[in-house]
C-alpha positions in Angstrom: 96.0 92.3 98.8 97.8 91.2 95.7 101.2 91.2 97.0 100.0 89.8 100.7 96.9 87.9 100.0 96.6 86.6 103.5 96.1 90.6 104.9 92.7 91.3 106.1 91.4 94.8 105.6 89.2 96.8 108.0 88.0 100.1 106.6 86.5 102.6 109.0 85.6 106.2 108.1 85.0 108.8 110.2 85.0 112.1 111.5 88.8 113.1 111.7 88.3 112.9 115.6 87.0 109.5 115.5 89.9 108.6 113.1 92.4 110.3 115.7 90.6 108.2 119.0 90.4 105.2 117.1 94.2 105.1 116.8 94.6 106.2 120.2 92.4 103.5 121.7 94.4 100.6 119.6 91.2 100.3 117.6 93.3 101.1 114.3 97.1 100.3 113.3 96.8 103.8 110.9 94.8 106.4 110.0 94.7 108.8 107.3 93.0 112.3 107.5 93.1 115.5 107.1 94.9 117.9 109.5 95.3 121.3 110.1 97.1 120.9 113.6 99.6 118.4 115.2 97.6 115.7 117.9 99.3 114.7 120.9 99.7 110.8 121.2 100.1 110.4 117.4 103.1 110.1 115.0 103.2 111.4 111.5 104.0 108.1 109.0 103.7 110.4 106.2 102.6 114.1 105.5 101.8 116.0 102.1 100.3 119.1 101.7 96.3 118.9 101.0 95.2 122.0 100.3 90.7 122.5 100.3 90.0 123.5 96.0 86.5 124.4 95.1 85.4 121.4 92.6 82.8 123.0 89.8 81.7 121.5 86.5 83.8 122.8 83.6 81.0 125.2 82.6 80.9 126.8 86.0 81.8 130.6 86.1 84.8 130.2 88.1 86.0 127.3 86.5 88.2 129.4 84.0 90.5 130.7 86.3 93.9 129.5 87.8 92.4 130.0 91.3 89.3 131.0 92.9 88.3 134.7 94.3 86.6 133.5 97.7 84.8 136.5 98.1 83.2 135.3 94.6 83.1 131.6 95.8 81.0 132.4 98.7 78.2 134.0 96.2 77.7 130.2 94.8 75.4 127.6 96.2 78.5 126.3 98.1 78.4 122.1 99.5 80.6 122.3 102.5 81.5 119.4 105.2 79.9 119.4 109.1 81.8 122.3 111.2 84.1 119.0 112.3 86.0 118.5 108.8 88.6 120.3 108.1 87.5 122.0 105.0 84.8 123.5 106.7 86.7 124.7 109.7 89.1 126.6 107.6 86.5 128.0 105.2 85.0 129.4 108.3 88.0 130.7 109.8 88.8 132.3 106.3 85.3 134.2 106.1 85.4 135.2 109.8 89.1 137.0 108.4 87.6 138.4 105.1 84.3 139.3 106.6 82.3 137.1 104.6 79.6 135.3 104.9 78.0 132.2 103.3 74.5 129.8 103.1 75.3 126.7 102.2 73.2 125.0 100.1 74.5 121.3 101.4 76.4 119.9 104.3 77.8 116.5 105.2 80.6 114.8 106.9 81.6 112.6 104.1 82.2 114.4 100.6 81.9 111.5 98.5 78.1 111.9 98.9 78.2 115.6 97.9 79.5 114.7 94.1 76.3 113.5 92.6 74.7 116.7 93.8 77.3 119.1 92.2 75.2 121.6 90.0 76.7 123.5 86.9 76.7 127.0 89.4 77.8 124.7 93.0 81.0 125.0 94.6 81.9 121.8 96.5 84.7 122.0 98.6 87.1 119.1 98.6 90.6 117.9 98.5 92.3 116.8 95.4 92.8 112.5 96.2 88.8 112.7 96.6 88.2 114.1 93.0 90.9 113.1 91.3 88.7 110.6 89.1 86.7 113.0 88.3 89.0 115.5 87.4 90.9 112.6 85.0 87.2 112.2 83.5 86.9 115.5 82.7 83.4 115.8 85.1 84.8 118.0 87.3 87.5 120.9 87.8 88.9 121.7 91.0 90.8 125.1 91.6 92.7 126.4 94.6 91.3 129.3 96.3 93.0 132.6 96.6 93.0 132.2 100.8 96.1 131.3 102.2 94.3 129.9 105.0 92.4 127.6 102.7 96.5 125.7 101.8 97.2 125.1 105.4 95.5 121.8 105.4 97.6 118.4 105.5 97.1 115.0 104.4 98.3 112.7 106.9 99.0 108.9 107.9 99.2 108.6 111.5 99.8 105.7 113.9 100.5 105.5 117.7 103.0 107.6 118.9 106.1 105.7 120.5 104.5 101.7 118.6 106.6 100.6 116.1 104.4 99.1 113.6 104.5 95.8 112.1 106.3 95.2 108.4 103.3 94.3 106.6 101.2 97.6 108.2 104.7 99.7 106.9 104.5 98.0 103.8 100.8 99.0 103.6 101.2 102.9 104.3 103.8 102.9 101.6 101.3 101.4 99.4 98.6 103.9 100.1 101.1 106.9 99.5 102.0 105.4 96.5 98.2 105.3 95.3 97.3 109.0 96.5 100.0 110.1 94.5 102.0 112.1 97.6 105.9 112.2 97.2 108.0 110.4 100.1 107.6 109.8 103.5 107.7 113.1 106.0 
């Protein structure tokens, strides 16, 4: 808005399939979500790797460590997303591999609402431009996991495939990957 104060802004979030059909409809110039596969009908503006960390309070357990045993995770009251996110899908996908199982002790589709519930022995699972504030505050630590599976996520802004999208929607993708912190365009 500062450096185009005419632009309007619509913010919608949703699911990652609603984000996906939104775009695909003509409902939304971009979206950005989270990924773990490429979509037909959509092009990749920008990509950068978003990998699902388990988000503890400093004084949790498994906070010490450079990353995570999920077979010790997985002991923790653990706040997950809906089987539809991303997170959830490869922690599941993960366990199934490892044998393991889990209860969590919360689930929701949007992860912002999980924060103020974080417990000193809860894992939360999450991506790093979600918590970042809270990392910089010194609330929260957030650790990769020791799965493979659990790195294959992506961060993505996506538009139509084949539209070429107007300057000041290109101008405002660049923006946004300037502010999540993700090096150049992919």
């Amino acid at each position: 808005q500062s450096a185009e104060p005419s632009a309007g802004i619509e913010l919608h979030v949703g699911s990652p399939e609603e984000v996906s059909q939104r775009i695909l409809r003509g409902e939304s110039d971009i979206g950005l979500k989270y990924v773990v596969a490429p979509e037909a009908g959509l092009h990749v503006e920008h990509a950068a790797p978003a990998p699902v960390l388990a988000v503890m309070r400093p004084g949790h357990p498994l906070a010490r460590g450079r990353s995570v045993p999920l077979a010790q995770a997985v002991q923790y009251p653990l706040l997950v997303g809906n089987p539809g996110v991303t997170a959830r899908q490869l922690l599941d996908l993960a366990c199934s591999a490892r044998g393991l199982q889990y209860q969590p002790l919360f689930v929701s589709n949007f992860s912002t609402v999980m924060l103020p519930l974080l417990r000193e022995r809860d894992i939360m699972l999450s991506g790093q431009v979600t918590v970042a504030g809270l990392i910089e505050a010194g609330a929260v630590v957030a650790r990769p996991f020791d799965e493979p599976m659990l790195q294959q996520r992506r961060l993505q802004a996506l538009s139509l495939q084949g539209r070429t999208l107007p300057p000041l929607v290109g101008a405002f993708v660049d923006r946004m990957v300037d502010a999540v912190g993700a090096p150049g365009r992919g």
